[in-house]
C-alpha positions in Angstrom: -74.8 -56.9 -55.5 -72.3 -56.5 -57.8 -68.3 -57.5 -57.0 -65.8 -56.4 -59.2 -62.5 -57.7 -58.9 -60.4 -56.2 -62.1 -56.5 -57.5 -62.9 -55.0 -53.8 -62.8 -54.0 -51.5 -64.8 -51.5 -48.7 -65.4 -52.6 -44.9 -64.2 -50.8 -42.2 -65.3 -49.9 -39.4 -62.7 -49.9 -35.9 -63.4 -46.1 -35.7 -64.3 -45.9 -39.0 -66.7 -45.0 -41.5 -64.8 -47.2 -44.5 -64.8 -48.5 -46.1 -61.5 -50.3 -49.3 -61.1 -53.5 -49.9 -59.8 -56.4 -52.6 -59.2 -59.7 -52.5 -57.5 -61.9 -55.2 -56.4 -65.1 -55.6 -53.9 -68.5 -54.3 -54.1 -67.6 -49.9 -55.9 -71.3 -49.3 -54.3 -69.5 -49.8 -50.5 -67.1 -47.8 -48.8 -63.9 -46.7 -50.4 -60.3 -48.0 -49.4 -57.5 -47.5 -50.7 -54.4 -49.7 -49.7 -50.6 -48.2 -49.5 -48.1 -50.4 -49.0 -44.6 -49.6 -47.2 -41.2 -49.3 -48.1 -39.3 -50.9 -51.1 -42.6 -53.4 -50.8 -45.9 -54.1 -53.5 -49.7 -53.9 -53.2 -49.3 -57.5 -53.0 -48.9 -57.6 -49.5 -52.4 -57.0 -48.9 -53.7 -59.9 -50.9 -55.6 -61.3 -47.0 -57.4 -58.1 -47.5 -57.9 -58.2 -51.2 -59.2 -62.0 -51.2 -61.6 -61.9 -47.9 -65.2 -62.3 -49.0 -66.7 -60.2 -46.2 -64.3 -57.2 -47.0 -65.1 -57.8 -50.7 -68.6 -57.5 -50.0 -68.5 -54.3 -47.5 -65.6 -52.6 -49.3 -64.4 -51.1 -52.8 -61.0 -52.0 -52.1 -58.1 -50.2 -54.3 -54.6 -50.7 -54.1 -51.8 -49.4 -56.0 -47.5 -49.6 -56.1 -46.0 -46.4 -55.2 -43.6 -44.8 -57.5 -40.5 -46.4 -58.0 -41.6 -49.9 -56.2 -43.6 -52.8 -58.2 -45.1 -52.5 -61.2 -45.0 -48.9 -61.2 -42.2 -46.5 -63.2 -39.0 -45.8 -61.4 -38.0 -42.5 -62.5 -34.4 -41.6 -61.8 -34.2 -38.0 -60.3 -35.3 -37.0 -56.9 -37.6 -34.6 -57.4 -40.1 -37.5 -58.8 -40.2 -38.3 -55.4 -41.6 -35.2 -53.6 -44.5 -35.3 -51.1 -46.0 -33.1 -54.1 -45.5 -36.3 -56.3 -46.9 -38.8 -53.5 -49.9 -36.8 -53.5 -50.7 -36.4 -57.1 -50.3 -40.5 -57.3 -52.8 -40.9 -55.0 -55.4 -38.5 -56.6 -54.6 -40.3 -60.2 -55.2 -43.4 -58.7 -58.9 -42.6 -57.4 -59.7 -40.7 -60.2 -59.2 -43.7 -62.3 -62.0 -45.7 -60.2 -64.4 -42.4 -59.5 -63.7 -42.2 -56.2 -63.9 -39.5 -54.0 -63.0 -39.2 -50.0 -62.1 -42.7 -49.7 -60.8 -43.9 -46.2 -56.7 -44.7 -46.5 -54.9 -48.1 -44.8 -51.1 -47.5 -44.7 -48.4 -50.0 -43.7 -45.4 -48.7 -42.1 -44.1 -45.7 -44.3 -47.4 -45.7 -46.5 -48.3 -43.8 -43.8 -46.0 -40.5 -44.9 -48.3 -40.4 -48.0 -51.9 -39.4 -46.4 -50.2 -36.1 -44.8 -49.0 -35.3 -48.1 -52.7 -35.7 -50.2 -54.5 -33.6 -47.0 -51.4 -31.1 -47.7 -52.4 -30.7 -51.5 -56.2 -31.5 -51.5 -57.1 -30.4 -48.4 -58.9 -31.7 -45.0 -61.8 -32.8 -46.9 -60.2 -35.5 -48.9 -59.8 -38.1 -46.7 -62.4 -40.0 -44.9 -60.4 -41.9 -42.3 -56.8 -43.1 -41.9 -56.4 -46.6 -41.1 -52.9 -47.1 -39.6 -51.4 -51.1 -40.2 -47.5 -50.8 -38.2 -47.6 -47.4 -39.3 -47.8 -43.7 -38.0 -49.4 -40.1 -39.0 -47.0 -38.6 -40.5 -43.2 -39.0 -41.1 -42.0 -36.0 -39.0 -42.5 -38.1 -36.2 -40.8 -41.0 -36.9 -37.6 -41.1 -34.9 -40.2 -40.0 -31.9 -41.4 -44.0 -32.7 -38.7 -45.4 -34.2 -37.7 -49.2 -32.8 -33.8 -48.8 -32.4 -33.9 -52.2 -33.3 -34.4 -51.7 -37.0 -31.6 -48.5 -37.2 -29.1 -50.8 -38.3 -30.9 -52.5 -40.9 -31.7 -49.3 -42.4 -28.2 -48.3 -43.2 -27.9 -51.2 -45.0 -31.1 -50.8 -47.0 -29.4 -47.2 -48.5 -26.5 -48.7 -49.5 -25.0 -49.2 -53.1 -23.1 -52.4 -52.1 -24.9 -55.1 -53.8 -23.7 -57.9 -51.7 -24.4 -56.2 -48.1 -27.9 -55.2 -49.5 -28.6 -58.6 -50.5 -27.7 -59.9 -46.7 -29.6 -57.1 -45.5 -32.8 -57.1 -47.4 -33.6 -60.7 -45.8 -33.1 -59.4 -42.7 -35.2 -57.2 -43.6 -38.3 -58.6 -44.6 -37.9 -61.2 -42.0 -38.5 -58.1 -39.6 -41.6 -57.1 -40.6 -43.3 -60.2 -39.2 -43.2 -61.3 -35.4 -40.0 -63.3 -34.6 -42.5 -66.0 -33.0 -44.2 -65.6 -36.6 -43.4 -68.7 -39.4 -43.6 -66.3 -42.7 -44.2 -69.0 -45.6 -40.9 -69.2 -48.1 -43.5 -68.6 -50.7 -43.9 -65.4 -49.2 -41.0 -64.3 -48.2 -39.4 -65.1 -51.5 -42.3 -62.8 -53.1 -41.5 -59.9 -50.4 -38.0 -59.8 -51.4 -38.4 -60.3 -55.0 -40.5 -57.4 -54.8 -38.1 -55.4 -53.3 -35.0 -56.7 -54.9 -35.6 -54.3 -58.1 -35.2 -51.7 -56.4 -31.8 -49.5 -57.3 -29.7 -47.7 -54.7 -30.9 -44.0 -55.7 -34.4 -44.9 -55.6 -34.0 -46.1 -52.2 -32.0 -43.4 -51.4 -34.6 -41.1 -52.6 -37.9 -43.1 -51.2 -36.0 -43.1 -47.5 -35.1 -39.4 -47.5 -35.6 -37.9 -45.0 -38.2 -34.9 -46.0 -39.7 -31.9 -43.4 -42.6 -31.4 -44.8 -46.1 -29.8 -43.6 -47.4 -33.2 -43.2 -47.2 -31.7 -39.0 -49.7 -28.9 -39.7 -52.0 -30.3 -41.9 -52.0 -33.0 -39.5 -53.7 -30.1 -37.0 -55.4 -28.8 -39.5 -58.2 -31.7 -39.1 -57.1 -33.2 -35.8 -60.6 -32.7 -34.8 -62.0 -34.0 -37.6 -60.3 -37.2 -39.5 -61.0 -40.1 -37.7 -57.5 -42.7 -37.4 -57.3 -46.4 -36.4 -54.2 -47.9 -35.4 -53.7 -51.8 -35.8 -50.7 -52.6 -34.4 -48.4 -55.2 -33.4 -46.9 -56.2 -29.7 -43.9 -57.4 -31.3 -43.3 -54.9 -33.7 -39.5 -54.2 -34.5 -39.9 -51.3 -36.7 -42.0 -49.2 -34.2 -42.4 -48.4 -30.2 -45.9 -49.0 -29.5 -46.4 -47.4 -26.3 -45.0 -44.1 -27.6 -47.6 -43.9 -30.8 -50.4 -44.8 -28.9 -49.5 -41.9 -26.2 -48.7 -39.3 -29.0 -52.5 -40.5 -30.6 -54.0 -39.9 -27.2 -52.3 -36.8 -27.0 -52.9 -35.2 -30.6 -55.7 -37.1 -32.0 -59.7 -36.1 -31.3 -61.0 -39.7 -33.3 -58.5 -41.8 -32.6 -59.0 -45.8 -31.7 -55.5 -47.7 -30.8 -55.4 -51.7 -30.9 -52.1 -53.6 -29.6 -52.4 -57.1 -30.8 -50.1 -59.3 -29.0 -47.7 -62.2 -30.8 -48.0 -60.1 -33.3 -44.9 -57.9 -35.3 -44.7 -55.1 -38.3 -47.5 -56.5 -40.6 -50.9 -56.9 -38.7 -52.9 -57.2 -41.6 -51.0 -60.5 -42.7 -49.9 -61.9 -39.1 -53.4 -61.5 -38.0 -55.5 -61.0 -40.9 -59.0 -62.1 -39.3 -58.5 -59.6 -36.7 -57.2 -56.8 -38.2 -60.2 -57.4 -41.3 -62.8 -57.1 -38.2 -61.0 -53.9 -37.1 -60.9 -52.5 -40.7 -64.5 -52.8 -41.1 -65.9 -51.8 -38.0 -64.2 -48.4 -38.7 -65.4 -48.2 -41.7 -68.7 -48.6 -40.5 -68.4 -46.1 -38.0 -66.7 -43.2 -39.6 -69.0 -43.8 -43.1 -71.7 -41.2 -43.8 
């Protein structure tokens, strides 16, 4: 068995703008690529990208979207179409030679899948594994947590010092309130997303209709969807996505895991590994 685990590198999308990228895990298993949510990095997953079983089982791949991370931060808004999203995503498992990999989003990493079915079709996708996050973004404010409306206000804003107050607020709300997050990691979340200028956020939180809600339809019957996610979640309702799963979704499995908020996959990592791979399993051909 062969694991590769690579130090990244810098893909370039379709229009210019460079993205970056790492792999690591067994490229002979199972294809997953990791998207990470808002104003955040791909270094969020490192539970996932540093388990030995899921290194053994999985080709893992993770990237930072446009605009966040390591990756270019283009200036105009247009760089940040669903169109755009999608074109990242197919540049980035290009670059590793992979093709209908399964998807694990976190919170609004889960707007990009819609978006690469939209361009590429209901073929492209093998699965979507949802971590604290939904199908697709036209239903957010059906699932929306009133609890972190106020925040996001804040988030948009071009006054330094009330985005500084309210980006700890914000990353201190993706965890459980009952959860300890490590200073060492929250000072890594929000350096992450400190970088990040006003526009940019303005243009990564606009709010976009797209067709994400047909082509969602399109394969209803087909694409196969997981949702991990928390009790204590205060960025989403959970009761109201797992009914709108059970109502729209054929393949559809929904796990609520309690004392547990907005990032399963770090507040719970053993569990939501063993959820991630038993899908895997399942859905692989």
């Amino acid at each position: 068995m062969s694991i590769d685990i690579s130090p990244g590198q810098f893909i370039t999308s379709p229009d210019g703008i460079k993205i970056w990228a790492a792999a690591c895990g067994n490229p002979s298993k199972p294809a997953v690529v990791f998207i990470h949510g808002f104003a955040c990095t791909a270094d969020a997953f490192d539970k996932q990208y540093t388990d030995p079983m899921m290194l053994q089982k999985l080709y893992i791949i993770r990237y930072d979207v446009r605009g966040c991370g390591r990756s270019e931060r283009p200036l105009n808004e247009d760089a940040y179409s669903s169109e755009r999203q999608a074109d990242d995503f197919k540049a980035v498992i290009d670059a590793y030679t992979v093709t209908k990999p399964f998807v694990a989003t976190w919170s609004m990493g889960g707007f990009v899948p819609p978006n690469v079915i939209a361009k590429y079709g209901p073929d492209s996708l093998a699965g979507h594994i949802m971590m604290g996050s939904i199908p697709h973004s036209n239903m957010h404010r059906e699932v929306v947590n009133p609890a972190i409306l106020g925040i996001i206000s804040g988030i948009r804003t071009e006054d330094v010092a009330l985005f500084a107050k309210v980006l700890s607020d914000f990353v201190l709300s993706c965890v459980s309130p009952k959860f300890k997050l490590p200073y060492d990691v929250y000072a890594k979340w929000l350096g992450g997303a400190a970088p990040t200028v006003p526009i940019i956020r303005q243009f990564v939180m606009l709010e976009r209709i797209q067709d994400d809600t047909s082509a969602i339809m399109k394969i209803a019957d087909r694409l196969p969807y997981l949702a991990i996610q928390g009790e204590d979640d205060q960025h989403l309702i959970a009761e109201k996505l797992e009914k709108w799963m059970k109502d729209h979704l054929a393949q559809s499995e929904f796990h609520l895991l309690p004392g547990v908020g907005h990032a399963p996959f770090y507040e719970a990592p053993e569990v939501t590994n063993r959820l991630i791979l038993g899908f895997v399993d399942k859905y692989s051909v």
